[in-house]
PAZAPA-4460 file (N, C-alpha, C; in steps of 0.05 Angstrom, whole numbers, plus 32768, in hexadecimal, padded with zeros to 4 digits):
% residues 296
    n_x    n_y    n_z   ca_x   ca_y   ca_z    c_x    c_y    c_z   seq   type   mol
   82B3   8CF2   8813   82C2   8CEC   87FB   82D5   8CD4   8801     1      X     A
   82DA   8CC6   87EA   82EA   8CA5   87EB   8303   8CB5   87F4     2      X     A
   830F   8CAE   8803   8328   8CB5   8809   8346   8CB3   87EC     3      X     A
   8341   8CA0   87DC   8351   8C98   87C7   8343   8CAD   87B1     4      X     A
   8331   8CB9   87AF   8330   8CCB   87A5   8328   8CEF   87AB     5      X     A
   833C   8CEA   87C1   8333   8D03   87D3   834F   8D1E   87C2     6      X     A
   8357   8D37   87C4   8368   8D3B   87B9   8387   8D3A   87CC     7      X     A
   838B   8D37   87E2   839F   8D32   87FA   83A9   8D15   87E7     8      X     A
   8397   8D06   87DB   83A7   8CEB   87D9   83AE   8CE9   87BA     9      X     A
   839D   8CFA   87B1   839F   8D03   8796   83C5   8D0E   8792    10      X     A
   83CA   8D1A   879F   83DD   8D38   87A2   83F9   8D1E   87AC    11      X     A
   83F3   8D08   87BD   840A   8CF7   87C6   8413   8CE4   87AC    12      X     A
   83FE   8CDA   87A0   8406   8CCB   8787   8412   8CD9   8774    13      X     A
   8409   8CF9   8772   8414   8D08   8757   8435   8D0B   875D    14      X     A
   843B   8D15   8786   8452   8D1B   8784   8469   8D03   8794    15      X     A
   845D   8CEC   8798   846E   8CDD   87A3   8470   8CC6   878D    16      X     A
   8483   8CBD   8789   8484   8CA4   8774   848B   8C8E   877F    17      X     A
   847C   8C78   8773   8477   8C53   8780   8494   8C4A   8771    18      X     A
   84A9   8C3C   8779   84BD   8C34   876E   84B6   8C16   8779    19      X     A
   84C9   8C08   8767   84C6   8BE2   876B   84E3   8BEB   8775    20      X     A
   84F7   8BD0   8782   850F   8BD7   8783   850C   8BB2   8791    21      X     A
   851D   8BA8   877C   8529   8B8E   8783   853E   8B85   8790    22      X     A
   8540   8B74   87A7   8552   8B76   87BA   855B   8B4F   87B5    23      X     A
   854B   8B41   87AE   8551   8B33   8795   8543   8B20   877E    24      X     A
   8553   8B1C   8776   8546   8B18   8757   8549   8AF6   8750    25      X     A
   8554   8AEB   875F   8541   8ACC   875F   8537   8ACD   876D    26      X     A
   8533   8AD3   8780   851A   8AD0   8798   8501   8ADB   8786    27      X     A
   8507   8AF1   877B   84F1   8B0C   876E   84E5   8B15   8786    28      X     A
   84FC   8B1C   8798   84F1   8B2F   87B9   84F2   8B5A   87A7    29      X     A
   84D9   8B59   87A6   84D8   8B77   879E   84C6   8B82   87B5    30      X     A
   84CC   8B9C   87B8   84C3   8BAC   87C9   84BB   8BC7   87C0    31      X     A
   84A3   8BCD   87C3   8499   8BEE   87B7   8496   8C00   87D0    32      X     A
   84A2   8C0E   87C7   84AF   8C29   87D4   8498   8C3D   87C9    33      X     A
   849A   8C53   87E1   8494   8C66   87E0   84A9   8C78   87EB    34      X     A
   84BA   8C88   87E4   84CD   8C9B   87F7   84D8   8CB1   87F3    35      X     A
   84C8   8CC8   8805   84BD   8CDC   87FD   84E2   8CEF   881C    36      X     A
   84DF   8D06   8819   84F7   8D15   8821   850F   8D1C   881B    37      X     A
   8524   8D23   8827   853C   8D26   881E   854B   8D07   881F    38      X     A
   855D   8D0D   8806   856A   8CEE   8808   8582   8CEE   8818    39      X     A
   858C   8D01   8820   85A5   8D0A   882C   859D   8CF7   884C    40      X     A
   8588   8CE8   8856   8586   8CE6   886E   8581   8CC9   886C    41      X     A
   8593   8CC0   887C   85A2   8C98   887D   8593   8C96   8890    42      X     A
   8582   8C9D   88A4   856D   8C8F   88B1   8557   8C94   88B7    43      X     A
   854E   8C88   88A1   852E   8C9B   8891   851D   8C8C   88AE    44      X     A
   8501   8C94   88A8   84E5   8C8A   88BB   84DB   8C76   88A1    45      X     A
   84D9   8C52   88A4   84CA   8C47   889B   84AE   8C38   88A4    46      X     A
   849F   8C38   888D   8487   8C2F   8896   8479   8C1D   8890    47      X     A
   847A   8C07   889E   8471   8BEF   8890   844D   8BE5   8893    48      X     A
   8445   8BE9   8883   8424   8BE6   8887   8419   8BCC   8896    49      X     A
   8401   8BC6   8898   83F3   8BAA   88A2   83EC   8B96   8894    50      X     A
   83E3   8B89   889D   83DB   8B78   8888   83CB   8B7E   886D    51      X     A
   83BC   8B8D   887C   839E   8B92   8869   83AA   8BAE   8850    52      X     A
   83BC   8BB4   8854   83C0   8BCD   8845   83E0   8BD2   883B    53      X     A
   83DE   8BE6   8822   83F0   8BE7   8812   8405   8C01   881F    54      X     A
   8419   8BFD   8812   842B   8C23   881C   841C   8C3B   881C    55      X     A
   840D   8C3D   8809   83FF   8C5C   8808   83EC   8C59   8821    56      X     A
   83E7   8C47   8830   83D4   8C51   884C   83E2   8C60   884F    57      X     A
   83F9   8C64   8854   840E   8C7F   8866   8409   8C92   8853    58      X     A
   83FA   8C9F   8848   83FF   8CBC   882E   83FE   8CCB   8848    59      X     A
   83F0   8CCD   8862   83F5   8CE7   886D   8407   8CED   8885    60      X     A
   8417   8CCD   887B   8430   8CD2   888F   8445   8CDA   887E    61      X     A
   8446   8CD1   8861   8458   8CDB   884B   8456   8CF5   8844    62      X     A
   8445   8D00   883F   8439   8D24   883A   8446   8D2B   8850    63      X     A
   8438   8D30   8864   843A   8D44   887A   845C   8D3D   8888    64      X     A
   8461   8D28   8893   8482   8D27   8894   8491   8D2F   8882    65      X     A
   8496   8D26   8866   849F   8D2D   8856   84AB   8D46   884F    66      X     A
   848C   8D60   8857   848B   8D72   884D   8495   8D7E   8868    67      X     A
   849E   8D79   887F   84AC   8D7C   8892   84D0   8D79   888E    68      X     A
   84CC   8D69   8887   84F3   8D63   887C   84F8   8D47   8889    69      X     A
   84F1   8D39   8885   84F3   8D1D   8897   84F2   8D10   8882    70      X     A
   84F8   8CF7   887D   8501   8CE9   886B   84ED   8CCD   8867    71      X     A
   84D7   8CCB   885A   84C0   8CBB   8865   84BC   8CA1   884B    72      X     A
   84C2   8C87   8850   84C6   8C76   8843   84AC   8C60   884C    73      X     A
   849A   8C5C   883E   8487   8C48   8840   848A   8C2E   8827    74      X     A
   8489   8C15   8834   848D   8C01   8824   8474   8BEE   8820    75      X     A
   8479   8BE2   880B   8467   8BC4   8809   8477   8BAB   8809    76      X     A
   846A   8B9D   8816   8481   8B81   8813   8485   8B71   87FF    77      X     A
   849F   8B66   87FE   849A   8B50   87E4   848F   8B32   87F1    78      X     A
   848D   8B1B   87DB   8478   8B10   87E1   8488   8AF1   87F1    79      X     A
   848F   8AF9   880E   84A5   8AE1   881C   8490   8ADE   8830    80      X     A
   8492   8AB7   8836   8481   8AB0   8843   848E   8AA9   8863    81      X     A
   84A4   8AB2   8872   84AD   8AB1   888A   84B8   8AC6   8897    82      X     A
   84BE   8ACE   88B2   84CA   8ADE   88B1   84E2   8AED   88B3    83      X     A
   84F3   8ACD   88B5   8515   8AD2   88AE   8514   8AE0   8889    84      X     A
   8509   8AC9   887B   8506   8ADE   8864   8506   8AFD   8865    85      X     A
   84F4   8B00   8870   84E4   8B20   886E   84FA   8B2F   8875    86      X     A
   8509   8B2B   8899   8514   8B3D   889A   852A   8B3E   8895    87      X     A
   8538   8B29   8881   855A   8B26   8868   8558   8B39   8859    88      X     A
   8538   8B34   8849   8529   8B3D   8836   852C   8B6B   8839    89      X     A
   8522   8B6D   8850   851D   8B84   8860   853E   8B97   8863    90      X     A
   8545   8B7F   886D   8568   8B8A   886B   857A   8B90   8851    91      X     A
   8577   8B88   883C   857A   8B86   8829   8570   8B9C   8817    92      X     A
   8556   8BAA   881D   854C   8BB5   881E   855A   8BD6   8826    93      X     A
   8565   8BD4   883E   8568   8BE8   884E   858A   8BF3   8840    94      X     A
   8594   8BDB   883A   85AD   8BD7   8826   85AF   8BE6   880A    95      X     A
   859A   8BD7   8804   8594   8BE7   87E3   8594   8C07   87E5    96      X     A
   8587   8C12   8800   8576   8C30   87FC   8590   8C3A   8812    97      X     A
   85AF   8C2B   880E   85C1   8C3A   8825   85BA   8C47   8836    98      X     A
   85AA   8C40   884A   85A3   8C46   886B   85B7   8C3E   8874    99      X     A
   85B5   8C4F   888B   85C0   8C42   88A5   85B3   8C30   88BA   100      X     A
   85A9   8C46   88D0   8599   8C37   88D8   857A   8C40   88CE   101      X     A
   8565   8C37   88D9   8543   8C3E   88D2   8536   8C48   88EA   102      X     A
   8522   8C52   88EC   850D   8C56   88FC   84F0   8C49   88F0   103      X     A
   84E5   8C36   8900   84D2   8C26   88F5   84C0   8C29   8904   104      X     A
   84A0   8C31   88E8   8487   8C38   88FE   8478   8C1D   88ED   105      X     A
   846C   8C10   88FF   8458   8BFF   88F2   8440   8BF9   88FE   106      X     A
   842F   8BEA   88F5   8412   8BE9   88F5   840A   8BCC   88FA   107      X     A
   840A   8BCB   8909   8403   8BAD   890F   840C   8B97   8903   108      X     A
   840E   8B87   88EE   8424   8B74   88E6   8444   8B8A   88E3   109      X     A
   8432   8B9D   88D5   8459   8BB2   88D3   8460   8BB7   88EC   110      X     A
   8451   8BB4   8905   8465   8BBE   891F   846E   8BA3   892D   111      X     A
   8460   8B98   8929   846D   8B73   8922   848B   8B6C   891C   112      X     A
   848A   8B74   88FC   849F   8B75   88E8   84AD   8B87   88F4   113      X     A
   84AB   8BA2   88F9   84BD   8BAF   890F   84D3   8BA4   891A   114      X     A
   84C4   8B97   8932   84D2   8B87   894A   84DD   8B6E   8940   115      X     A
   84DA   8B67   8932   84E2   8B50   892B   8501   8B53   891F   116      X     A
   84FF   8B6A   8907   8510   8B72   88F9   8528   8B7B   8913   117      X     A
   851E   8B90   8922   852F   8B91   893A   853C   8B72   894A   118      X     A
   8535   8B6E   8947   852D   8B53   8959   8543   8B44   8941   119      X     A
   8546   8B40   8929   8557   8B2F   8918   8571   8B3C   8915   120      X     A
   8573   8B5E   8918   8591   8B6B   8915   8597   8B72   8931   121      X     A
   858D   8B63   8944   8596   8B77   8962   85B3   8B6E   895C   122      X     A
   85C5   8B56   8951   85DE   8B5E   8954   85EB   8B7A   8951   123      X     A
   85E2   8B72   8930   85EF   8B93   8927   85D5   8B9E   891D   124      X     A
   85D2   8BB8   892A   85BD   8BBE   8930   85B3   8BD6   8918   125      X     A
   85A0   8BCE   8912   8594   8BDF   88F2   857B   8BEE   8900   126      X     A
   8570   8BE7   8916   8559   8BF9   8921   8558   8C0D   8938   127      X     A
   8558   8C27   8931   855B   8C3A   8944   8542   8C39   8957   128      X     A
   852B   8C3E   8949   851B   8C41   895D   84FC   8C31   894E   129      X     A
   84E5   8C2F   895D   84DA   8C1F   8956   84B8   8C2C   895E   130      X     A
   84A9   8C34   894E   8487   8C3F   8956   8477   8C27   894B   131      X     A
   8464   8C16   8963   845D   8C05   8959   8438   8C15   8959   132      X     A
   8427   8C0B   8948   8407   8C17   894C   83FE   8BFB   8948   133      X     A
   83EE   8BFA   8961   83D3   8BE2   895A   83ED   8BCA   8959   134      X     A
   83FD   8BC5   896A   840F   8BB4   895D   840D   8B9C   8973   135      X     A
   8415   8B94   8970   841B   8B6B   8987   8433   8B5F   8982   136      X     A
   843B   8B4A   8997   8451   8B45   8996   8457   8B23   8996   137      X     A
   8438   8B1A   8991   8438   8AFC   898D   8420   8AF6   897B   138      X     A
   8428   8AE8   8966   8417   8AE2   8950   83FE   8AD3   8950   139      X     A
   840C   8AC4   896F   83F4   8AAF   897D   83D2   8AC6   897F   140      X     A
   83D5   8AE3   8986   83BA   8AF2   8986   83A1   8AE9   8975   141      X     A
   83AB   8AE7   895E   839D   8AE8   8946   8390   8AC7   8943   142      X     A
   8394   8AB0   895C   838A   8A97   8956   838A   8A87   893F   143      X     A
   839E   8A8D   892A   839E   8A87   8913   83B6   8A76   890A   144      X     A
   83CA   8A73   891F   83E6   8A62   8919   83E0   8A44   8907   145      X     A
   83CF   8A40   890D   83CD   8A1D   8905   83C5   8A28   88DF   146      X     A
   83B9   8A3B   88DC   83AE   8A3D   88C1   83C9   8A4A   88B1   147      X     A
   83D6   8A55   88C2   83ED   8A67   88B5   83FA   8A5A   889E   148      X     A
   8404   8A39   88A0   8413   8A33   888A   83FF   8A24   8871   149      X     A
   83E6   8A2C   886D   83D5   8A2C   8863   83C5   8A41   8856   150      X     A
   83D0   8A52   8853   83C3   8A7A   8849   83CE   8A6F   8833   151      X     A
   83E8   8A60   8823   83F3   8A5C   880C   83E2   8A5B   87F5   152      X     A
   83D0   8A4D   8803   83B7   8A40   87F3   8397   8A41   87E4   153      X     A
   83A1   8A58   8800   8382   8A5D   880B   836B   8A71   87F1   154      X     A
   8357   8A6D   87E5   834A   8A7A   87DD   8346   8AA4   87E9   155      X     A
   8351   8AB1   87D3   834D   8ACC   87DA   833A   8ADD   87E6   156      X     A
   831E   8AC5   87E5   8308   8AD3   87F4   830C   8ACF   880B   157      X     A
   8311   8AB8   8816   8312   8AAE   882E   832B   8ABA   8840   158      X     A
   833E   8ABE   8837   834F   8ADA   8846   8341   8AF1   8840   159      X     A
   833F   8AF7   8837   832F   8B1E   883C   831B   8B0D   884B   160      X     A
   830E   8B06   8847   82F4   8B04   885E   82FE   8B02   8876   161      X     A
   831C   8AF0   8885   831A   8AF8   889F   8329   8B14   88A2   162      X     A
   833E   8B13   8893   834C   8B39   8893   8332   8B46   889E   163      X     A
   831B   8B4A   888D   8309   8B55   8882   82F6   8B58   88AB   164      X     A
   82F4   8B43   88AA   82E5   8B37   88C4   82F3   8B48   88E0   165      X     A
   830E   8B53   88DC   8315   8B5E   88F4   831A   8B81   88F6   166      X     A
   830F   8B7E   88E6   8308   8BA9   88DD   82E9   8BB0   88E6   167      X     A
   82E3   8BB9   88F9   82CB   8BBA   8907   82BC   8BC6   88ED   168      X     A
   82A5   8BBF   88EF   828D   8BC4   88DD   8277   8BDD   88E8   169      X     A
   8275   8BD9   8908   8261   8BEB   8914   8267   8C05   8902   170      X     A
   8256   8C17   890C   824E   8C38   8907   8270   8C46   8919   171      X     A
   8276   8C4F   8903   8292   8C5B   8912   828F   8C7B   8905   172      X     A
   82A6   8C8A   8913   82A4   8CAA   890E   82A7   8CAC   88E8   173      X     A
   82A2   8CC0   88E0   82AD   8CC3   88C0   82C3   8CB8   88BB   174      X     A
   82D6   8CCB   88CE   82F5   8CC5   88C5   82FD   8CA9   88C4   175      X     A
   82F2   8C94   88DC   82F8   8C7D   88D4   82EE   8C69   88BE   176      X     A
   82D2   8C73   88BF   82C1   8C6B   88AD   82D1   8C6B   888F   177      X     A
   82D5   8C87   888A   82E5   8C89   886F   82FE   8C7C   8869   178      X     A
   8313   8C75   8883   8325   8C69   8884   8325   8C4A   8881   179      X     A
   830B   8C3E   8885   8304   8C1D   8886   82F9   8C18   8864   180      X     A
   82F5   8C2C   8858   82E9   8C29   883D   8303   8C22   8830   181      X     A
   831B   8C3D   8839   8331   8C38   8826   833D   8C1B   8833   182      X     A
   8344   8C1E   8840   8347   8C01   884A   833B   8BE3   8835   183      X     A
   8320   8BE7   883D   8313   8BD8   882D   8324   8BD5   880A   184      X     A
   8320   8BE5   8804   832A   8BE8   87E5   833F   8BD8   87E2   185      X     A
   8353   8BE1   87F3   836F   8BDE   87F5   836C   8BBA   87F5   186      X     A
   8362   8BB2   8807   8366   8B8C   8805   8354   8B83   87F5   187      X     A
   833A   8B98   87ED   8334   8B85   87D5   8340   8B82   87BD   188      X     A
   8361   8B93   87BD   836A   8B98   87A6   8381   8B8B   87A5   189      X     A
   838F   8B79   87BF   839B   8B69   87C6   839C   8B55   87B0   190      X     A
   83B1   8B53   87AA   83BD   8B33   879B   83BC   8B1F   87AB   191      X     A
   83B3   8B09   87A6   83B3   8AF0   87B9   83CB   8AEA   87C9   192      X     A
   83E4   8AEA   87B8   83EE   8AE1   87C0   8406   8AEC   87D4   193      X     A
   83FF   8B09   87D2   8408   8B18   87E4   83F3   8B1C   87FB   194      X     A
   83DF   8B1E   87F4   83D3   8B1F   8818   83D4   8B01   8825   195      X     A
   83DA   8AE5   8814   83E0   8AC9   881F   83FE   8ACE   8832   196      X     A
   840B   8ADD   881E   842F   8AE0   882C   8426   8AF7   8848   197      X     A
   841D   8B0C   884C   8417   8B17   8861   840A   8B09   8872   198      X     A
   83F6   8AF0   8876   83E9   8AE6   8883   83FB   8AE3   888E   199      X     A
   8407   8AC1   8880   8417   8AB7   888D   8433   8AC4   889F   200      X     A
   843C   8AD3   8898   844C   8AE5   88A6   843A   8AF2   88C7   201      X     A
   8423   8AF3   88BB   8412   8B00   88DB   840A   8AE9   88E8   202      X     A
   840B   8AD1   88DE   83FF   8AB6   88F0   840F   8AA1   88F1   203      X     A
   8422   8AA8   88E3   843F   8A8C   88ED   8445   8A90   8909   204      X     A
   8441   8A7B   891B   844D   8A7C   8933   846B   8A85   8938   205      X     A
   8464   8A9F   8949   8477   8ABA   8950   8476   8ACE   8964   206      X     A
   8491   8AD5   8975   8485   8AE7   898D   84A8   8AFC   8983   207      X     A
   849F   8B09   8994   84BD   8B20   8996   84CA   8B1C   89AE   208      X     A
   84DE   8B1C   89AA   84F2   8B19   89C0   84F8   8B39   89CE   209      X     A
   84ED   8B49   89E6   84EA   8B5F   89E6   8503   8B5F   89EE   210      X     A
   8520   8B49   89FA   8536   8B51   8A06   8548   8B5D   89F3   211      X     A
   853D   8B4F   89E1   8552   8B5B   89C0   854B   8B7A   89B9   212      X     A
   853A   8B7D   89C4   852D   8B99   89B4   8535   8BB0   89CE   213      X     A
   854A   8BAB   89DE   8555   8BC6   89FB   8560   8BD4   89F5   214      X     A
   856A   8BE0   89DF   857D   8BF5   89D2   856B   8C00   89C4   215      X     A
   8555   8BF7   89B9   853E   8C03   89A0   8528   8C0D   89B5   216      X     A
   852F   8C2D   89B2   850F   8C3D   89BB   84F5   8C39   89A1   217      X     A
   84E9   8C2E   89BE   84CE   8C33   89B6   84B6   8C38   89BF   218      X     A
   849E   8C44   89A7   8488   8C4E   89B5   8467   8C35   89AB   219      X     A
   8461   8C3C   89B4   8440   8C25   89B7   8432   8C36   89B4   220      X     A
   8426   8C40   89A1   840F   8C4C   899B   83F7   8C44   8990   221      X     A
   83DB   8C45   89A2   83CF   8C2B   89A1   83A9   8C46   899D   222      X     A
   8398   8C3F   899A   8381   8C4C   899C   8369   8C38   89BE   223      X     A
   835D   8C4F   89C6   834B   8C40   89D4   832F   8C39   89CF   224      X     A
   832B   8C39   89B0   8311   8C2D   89A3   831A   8C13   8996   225      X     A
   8302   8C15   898E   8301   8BFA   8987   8313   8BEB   8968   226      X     A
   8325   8BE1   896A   8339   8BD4   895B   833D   8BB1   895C   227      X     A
   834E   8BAD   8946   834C   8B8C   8944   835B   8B80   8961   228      X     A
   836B   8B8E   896F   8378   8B85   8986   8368   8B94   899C   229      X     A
   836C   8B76   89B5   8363   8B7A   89CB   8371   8B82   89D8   230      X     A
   836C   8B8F   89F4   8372   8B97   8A06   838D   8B8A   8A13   231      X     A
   8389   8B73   8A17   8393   8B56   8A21   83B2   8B5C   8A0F   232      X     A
   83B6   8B68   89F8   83C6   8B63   89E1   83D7   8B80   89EC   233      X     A
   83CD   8B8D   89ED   83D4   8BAF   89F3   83E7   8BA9   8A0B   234      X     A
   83D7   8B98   8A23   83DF   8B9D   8A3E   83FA   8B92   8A33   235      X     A
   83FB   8B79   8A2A   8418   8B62   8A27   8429   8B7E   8A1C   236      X     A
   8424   8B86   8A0B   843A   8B99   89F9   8440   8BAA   8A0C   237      X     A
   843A   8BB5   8A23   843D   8BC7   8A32   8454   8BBB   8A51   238      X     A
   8443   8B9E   8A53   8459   8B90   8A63   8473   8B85   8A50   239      X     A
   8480   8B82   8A40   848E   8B78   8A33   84A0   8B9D   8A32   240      X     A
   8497   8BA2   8A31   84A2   8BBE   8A24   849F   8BD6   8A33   241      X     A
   84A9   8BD4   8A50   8497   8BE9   8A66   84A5   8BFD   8A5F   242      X     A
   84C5   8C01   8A5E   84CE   8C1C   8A52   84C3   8C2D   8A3C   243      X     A
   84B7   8C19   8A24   84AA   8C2C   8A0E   849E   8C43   8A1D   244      X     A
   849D   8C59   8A09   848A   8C72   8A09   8470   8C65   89FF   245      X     A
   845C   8C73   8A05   843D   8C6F   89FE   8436   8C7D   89EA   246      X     A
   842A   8C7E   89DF   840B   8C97   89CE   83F8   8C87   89CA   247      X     A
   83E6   8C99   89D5   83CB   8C84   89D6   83B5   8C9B   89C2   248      X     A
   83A8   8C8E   89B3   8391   8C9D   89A3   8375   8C9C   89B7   249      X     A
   836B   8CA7   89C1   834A   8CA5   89BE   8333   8C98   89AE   250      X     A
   8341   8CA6   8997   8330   8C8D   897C   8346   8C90   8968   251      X     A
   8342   8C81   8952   834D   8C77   893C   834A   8C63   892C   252      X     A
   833C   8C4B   8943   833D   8C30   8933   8354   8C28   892A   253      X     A
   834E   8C0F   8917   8367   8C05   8915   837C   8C14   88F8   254      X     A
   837C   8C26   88F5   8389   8C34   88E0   8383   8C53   88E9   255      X     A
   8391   8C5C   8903   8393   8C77   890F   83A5   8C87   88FD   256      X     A
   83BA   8C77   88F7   83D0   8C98   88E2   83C6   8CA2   88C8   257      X     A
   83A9   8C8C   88C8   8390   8CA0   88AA   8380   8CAD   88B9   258      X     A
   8371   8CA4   88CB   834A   8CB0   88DC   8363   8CCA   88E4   259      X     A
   8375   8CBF   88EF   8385   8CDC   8906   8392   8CDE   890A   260      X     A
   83A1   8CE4   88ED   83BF   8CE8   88DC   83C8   8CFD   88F5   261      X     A
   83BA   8D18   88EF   83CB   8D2D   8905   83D5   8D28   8918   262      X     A
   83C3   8D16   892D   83CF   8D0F   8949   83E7   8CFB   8948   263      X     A
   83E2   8CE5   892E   83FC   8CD2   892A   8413   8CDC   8926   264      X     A
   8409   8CF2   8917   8429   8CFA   890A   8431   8D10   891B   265      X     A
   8422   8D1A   892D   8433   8D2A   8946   844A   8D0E   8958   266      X     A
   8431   8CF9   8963   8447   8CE8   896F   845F   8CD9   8965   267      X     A
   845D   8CDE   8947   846E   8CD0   893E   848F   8CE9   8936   268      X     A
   848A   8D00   8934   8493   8D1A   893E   849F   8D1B   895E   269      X     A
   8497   8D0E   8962   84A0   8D14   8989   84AF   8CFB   898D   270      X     A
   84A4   8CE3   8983   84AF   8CD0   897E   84D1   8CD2   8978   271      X     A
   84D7   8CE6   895E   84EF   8CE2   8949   84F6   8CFC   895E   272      X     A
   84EA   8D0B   8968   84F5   8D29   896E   8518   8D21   8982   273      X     A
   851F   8D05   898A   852C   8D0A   89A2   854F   8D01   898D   274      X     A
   854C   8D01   896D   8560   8CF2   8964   855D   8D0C   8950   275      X     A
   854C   8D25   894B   855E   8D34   893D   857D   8D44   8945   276      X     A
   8589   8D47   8933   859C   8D5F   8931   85BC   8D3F   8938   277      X     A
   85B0   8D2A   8935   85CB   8D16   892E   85CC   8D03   891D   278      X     A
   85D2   8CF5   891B   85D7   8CE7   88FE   85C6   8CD1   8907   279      X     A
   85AF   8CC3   8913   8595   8CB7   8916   857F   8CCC   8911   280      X     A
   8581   8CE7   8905   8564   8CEF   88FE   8559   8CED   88E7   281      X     A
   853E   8CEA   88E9   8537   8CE4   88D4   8535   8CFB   88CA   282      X     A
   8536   8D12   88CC   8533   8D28   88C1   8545   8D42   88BC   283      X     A
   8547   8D4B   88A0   8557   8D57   8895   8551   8D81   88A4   284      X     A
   855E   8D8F   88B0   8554   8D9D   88B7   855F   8DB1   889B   285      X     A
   854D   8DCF   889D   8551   8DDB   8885   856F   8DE2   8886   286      X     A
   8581   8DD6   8868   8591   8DE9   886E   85A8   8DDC   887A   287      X     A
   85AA   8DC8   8888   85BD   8DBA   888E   85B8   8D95   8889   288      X     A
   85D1   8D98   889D   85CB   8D72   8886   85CC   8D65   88A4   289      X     A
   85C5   8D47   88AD   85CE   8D3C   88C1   85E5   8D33   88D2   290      X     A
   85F0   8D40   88E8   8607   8D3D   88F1   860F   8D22   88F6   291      X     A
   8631   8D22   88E9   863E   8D0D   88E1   864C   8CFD   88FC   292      X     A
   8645   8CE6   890A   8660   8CE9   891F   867B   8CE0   891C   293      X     A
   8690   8CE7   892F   86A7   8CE4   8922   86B0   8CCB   891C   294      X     A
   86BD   8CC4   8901   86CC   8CA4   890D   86DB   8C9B   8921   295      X     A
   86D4   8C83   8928   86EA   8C7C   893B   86FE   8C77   8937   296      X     A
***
């Protein structure tokens, strides 16, 4: 069964609601929300998708956390073509929905955007902790810098066709199988000019500064089948980042928190498990509220 019409995804649309929420209004920087938990908790888990896909990829990180007490916020971006934009844009963002700090899981351009975002507030610091999947830490991977300030332009077939081009095609298990369809759907349903602004954001020449990011835990959770990133890309993220924690999938492909939601959303559970019961969790336990610390 299509996954978009399965009843699990059926059951997330009826009970989670898509909000716009403008952060501003000459720019026309809007952002759609998904944000599902208790509101009582200032440093929710956000999730910023990939290129190829919208907020609802996460429905079974929204359901199943959610329905845990954790506070689970998935976004879409508005349509900014750099990434000082993005992450003003992002902060602004985090402003509007009075956070404090965040916990950010992302997906390959979103674990990008992650670090980066880390990487733009390490003064004053808006990122607690950081789960990157399938993610990289230089834009140079993707061989595409020279075309980047050129996606502006570019005919809509001709971006989905390379998006399109790095989602393996071979004979894969069901679960991923079903997961590459919705996928599919998802960028063929893409506005031009928002998968142009995602390009360029994934192919503007860009790396992460991992010294900025020493106060922000984080984990690398990566699959060992076959995905749009190589090996070569994995190892760098691992030298750059030797303190991170690991989770490694077996399989998943490149969209593991759909093929193998359960195992993601355990690590991402073990992940948050070390900041409940203080005022960095993301999760509301029954019955009480998050402890406050004192002022200074």
């Amino acid at each position: 069964m299509a996954l978009r019409k399965s009843q699990e995804y059926s059951s997330f649309r009826s009970t989670v609601s898509r909000k716009k929420i403008t952060v501003d209004s000459v720019r026309e920087e809007v952002w759609c929300v998904y944000d599902a938990g208790p509101r009582e908790v200032r440093c929710p888990l956000i999730l910023l998708p990939p290129v190829s896909s919208f907020a609802d990829i996460f429905y079974r990180q929204i359901l199943y956390l959610g329905s845990l007490g954790y506070r689970v916020i998935a976004v879409d971006y508005p349509t900014v073509w750099n990434l000082e934009e993005w992450c003003e844009s992002f902060k602004k963002l985090i402003d509007t929905l009075q956070l404090d700090k965040v916990h950010l899981f992302g997906s390959s351009l979103g674990g990008f955007l992650a670090m980066k975002f880390a990487e733009y507030t390490s003064v004053n610091q808006r990122v607690q902790s950081i789960l990157s999947c399938n993610g990289f830490i230089d834009t140079a991977v993707f061989h595409k810098t020279r075309a980047a300030s050129a996606f502006w332009a570019m005919p809509s077939f001709v971006m989905k066709k390379w998006v399109l081009s790095h989602i393996p095609s071979a004979a894969t298990e069901g679960a991923i199988a079903d997961c590459i369809d919705f996928v599919v759907e998802q960028i063929e349903g893409m506005p031009r000019t928002e998968l142009a602004a995602r390009l360029t954001l994934n192919c503007t020449p860009a790396y992460v500064e991992p010294q900025k990011l020493a106060s922000v835990a984080i984990t690398l959770m990566d699959v060992f089948d076959e995905s749009a990133l190589t090996t070569t890309v994995k190892e760098e993220m691992y030298k750059c980042f030797p303190e991170a924690k690991r989770a490694h999938l077996k399989t998943g492909g490149n969209f593991p928190y759909v093929s193998h939601s359960a195992e993601v959303n355990v690590y991402i559970q073990i992940h948050l498990k070390q900041y409940e019961g203080d005022r960095y969790s993301a999760k509301l336990e029954e019955g009480s509220a998050p402890r406050q610390e004192p002022a200074e």
